[in-house]
N, CA and C of each residue as an Amber inpcrd file, in Angstrom:
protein
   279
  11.9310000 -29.4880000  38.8650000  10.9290000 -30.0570000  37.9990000
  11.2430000 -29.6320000  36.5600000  11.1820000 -30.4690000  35.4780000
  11.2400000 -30.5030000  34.0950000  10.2010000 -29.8230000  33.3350000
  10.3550000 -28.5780000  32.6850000   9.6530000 -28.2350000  31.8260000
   9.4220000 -28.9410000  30.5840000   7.8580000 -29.1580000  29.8160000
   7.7470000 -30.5580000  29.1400000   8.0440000 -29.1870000  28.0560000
   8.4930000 -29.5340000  27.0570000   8.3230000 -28.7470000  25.4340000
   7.2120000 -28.8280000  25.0210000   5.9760000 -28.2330000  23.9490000
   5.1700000 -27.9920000  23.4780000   5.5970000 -27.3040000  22.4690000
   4.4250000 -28.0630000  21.8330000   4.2470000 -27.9860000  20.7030000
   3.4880000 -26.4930000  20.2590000   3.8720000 -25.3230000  18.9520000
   3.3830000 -24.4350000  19.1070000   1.6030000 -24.6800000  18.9480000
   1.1710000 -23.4320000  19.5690000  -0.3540000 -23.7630000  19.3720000
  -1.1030000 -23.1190000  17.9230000  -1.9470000 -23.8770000  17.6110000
  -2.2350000 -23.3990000  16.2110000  -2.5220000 -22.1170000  15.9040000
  -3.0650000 -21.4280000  16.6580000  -3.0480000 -19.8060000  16.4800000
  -1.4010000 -19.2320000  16.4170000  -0.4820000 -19.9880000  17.1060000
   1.0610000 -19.0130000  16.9830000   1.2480000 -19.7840000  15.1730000
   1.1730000 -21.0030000  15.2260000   1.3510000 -21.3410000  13.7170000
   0.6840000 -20.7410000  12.1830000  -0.7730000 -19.9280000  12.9250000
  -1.1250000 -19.1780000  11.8340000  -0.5110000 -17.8240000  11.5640000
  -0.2090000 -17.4380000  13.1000000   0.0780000 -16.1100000  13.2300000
   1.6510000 -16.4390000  12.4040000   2.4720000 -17.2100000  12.8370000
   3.7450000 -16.8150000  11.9540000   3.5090000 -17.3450000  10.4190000
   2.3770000 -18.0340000  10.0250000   2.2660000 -18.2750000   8.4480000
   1.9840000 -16.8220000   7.7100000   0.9920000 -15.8140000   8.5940000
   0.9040000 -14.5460000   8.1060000   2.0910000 -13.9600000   7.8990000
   3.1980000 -13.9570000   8.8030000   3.9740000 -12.9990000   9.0340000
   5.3490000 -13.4870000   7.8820000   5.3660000 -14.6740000   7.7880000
   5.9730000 -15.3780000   6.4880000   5.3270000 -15.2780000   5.3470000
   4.0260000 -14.8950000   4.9870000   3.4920000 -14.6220000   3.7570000
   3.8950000 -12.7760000   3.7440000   3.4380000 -12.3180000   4.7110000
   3.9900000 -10.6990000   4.2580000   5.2590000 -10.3890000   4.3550000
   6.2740000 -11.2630000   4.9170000   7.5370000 -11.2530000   4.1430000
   7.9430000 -11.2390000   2.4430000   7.4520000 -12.7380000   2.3920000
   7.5720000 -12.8660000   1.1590000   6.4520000 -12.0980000   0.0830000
   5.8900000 -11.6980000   0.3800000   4.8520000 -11.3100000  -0.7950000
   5.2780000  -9.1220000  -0.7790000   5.7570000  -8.8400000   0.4930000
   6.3970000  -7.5300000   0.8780000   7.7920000  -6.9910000  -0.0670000
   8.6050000  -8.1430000   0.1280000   9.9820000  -7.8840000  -0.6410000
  10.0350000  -9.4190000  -1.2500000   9.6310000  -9.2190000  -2.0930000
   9.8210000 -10.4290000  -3.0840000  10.8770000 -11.4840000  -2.8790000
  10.3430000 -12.1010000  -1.5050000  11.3870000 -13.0400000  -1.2410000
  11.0700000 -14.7160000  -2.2000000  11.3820000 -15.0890000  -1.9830000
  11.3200000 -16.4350000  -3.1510000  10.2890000 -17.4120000  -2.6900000
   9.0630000 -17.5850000  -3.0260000   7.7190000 -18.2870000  -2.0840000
   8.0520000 -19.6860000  -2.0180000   9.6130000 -20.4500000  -2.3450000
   9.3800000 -21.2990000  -2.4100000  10.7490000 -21.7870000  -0.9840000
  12.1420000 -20.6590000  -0.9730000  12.5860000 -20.8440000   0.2030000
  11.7980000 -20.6790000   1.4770000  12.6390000 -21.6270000   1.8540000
  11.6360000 -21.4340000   3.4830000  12.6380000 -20.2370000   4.3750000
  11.6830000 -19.9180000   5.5620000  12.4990000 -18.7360000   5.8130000
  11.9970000 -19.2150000   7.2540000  13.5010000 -19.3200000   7.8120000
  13.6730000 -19.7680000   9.4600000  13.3050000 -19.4330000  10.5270000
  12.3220000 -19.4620000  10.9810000  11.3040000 -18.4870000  12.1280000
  12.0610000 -18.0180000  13.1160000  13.3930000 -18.3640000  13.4840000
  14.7160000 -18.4930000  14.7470000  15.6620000 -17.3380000  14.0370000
  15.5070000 -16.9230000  12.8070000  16.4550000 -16.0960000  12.0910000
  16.3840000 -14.3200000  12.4400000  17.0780000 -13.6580000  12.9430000
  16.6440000 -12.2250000  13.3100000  16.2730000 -11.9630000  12.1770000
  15.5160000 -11.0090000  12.2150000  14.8380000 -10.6660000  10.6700000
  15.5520000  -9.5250000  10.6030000  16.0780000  -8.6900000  11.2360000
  16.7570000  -7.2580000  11.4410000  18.2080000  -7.5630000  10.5510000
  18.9550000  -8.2880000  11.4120000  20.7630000  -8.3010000  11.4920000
  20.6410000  -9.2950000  10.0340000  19.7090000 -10.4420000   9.4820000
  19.8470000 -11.2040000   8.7590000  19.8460000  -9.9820000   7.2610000
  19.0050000  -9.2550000   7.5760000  18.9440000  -8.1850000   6.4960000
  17.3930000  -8.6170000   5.7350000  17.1180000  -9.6990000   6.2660000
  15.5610000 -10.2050000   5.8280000  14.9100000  -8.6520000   5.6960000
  14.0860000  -8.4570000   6.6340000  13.5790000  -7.0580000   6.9830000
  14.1400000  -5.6810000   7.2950000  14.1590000  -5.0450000   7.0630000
  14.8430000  -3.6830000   7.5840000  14.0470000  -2.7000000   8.3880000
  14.8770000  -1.8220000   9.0310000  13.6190000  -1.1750000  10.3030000
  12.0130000  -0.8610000   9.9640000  12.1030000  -0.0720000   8.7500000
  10.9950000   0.2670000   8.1230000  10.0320000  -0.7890000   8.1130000
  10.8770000  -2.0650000   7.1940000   9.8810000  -3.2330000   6.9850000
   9.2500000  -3.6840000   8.1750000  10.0620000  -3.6870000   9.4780000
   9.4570000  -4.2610000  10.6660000   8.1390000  -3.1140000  11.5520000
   8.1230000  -2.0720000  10.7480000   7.2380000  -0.8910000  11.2190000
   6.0280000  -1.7440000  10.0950000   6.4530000  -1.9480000   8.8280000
   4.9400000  -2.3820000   8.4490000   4.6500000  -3.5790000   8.4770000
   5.6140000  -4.2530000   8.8290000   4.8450000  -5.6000000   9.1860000
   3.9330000  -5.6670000  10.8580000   4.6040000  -5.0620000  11.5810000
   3.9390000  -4.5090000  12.6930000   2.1830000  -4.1000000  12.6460000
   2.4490000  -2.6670000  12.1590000   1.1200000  -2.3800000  11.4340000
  -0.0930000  -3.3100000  10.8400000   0.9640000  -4.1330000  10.2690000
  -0.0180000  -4.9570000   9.3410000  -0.5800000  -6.2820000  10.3880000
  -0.0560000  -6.4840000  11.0650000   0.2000000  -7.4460000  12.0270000
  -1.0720000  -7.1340000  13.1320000  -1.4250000  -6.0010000  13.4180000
  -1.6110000  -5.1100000  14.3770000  -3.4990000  -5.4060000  14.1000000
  -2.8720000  -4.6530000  12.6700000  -4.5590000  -4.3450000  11.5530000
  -5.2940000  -6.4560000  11.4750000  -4.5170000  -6.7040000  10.5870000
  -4.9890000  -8.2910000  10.6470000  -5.3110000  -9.2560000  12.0680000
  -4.6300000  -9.1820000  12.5810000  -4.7640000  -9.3170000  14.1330000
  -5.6500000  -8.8400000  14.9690000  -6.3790000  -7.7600000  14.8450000
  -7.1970000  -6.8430000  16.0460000  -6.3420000  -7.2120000  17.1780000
  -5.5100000  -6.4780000  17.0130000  -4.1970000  -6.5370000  18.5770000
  -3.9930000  -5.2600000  18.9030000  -3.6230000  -4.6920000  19.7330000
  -3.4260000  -3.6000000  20.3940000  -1.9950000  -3.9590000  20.6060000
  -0.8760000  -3.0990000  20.7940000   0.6190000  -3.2780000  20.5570000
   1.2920000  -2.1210000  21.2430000   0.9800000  -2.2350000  22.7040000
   1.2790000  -0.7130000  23.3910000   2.6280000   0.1400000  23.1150000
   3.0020000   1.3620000  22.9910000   4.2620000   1.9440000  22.5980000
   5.3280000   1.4370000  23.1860000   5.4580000   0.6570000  24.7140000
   6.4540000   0.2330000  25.5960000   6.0200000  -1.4450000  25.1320000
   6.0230000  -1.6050000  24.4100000   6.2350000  -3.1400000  24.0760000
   6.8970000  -2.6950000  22.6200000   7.0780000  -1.6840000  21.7740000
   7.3620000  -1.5280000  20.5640000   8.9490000  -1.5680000  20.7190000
   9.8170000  -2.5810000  21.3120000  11.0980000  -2.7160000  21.2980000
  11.6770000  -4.4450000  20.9360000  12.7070000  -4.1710000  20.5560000
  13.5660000  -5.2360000  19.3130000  13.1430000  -6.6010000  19.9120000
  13.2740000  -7.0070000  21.1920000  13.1440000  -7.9370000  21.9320000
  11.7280000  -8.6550000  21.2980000  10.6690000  -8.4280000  21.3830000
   9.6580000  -8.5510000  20.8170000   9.0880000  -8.8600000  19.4500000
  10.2980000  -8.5390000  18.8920000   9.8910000  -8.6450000  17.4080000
  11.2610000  -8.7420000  16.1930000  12.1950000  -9.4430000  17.0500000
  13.2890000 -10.0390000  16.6740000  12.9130000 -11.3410000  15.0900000
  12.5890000 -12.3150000  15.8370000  12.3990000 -13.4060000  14.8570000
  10.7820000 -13.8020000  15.2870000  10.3980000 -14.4520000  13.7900000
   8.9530000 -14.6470000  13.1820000   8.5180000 -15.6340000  14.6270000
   9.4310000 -16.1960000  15.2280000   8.6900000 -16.7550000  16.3060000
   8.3640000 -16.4680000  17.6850000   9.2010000 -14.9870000  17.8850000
   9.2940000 -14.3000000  19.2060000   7.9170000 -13.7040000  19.0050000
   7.8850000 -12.8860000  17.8040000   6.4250000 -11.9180000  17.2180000
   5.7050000 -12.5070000  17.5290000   5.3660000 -14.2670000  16.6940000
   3.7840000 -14.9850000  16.7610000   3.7690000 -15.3030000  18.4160000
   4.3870000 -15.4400000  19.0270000   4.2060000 -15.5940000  20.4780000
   4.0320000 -14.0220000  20.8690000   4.6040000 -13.8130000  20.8430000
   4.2010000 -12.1950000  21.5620000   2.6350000 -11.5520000  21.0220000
   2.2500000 -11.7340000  20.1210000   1.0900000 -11.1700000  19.0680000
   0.3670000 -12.2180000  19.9630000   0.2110000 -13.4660000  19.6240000
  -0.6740000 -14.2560000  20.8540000  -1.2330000 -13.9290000  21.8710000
  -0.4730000 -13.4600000  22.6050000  -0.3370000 -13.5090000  24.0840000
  -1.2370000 -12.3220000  24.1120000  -1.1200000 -11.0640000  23.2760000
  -2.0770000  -9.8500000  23.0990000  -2.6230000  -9.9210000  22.4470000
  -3.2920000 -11.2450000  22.0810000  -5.0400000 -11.8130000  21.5100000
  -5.8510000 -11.6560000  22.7140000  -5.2350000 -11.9770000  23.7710000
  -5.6990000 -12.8300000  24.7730000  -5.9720000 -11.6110000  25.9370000
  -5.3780000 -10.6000000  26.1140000  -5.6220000  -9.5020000  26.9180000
  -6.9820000  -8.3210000  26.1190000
């Protein structure tokens, strides 16, 4: 059986508009490039470890999410679209 594609749901689309505004507004990225939600934010050099500790945080705080210590690994928080799905999903628990 065929998995249908979907469309993201508007809560993952807000959640990664946050996480693209505290990029850019964090390290003065340029508000007018767009910045590729599929792009590692780590290896691209976008973010650096630190940055991904406070975007986390911040993520965490704005969100009312809980973000257990064994979920705090790369997999999870690779690119702006793995995060808004993952951050979702622990709206919901």
């Amino acid at each position: 059986m065929l998995e249908t594609l979907r469309e993201p749901s508007p809560a993952i689309e807000q959640i990664e508009a946050l996480i693209v505004d505290f990029i850019q507004d964090g390290w003065g990225a340029d508000d007018s490039a767009e910045i590729d939600l599929d792009e590692n934010l780590l290896t691209s050099g976008l973010v650096d470890s630190v940055g991904i500790v406070r975007l986390i945080a911040h993520l965490k705080e704005s969100l009312n999410v809980t973000v257990p210590p064994t979920d705090l690994v790369p997999n999870n928080f690779r690119t702006i679209r793995i995060m808004a799905a993952y951050l979702d999903s622990r709206k919901k628990v």
